[in-house]
Each structure stands twice: as C-alpha cells, then as structure tokens.
C-alpha positions as CSV (number, residue, x, y, z in Angstrom):
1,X,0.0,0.0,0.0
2,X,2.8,2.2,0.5
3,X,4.6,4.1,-2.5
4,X,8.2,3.8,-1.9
5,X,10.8,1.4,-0.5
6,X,10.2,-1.1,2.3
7,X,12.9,0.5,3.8
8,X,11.2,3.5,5.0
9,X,9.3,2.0,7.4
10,X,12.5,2.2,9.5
11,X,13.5,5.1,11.3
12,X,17.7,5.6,11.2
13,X,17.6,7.3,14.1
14,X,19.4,7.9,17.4
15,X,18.5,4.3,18.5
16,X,18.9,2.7,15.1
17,X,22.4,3.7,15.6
18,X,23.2,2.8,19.2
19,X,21.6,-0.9,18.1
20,X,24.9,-0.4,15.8
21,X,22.9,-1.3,12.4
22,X,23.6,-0.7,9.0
23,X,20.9,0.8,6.6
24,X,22.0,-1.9,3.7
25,X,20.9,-4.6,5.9
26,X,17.4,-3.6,6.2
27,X,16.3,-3.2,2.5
28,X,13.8,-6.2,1.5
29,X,10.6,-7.0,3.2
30,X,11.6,-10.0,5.6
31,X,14.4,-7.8,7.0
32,X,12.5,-5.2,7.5
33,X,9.6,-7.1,9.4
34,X,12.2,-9.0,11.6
35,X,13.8,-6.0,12.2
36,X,10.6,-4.2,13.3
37,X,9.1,-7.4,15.2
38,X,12.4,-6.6,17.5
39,X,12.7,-3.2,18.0
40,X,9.3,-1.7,17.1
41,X,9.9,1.8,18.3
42,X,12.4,1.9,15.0
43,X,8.9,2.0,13.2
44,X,8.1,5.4,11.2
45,X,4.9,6.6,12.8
46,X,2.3,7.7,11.8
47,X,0.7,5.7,9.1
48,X,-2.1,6.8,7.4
49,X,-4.6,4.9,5.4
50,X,-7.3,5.6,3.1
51,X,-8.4,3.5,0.8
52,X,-5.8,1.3,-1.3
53,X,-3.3,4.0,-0.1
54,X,-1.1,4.5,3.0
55,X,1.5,7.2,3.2
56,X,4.0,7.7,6.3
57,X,2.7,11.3,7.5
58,X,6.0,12.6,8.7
59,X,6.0,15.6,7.8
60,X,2.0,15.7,8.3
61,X,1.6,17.9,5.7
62,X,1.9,14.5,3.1
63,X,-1.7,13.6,4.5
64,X,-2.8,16.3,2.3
65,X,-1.7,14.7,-0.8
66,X,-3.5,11.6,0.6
67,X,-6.4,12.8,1.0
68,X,-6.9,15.0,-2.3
C-alpha cells in the first residue's frame, strides 16, 4: 500500500544507531519485518490509510496529498 521502499518503514535514528545497524541490511521485506518485530519503536509513525493507499505522515503535511 505504501509508494516507496520497504525500507522506510525504518527510522535511522538515534537508536537505530546505538543498536549499531547498518541501513544496507534492512532493505527487503523480511528484514524489515524482523527487524521491526524486534525493535518496534524503530517504526516510522504515523501511518495513514485511506483507501488502497497509505502514506507515512512525517511531515504531516503529506496527508494532504492523501487525502486530495
């Protein structure tokens, strides 16, 4: 449902580096889910869905494209 890479359901934040992880590892869907399953608060929040759709709404102002 989401336009863009898998990947972008991670945040490579703060903790993403203190876990010590590298971006390259977490590009295909089952990495991504294990990762996520693991450490959840790496997950890019919010998600928004409408329809078929779903957009991350960070910044919020993408929800407006959504919902146009």
């Amino acid at each position: 449902m989401l336009e863009g890479p898998v990947a972008d359901l991670v945040r490579k934040d703060k903790r993403f580096k203190e876990l010590g992880l590298n971006p390259g590892d977490y590009a295909d869907k089952k990495a991504v889910v294990a990762l996520l399953l693991e450490h959840p608060e790496l997950m890019q929040r919010p998600i928004v869905i409408r329809g078929k759709r779903a957009i991350i709404a960070r910044p919020p102002e993408k929800i407006e494209a959504l919902l146009s």
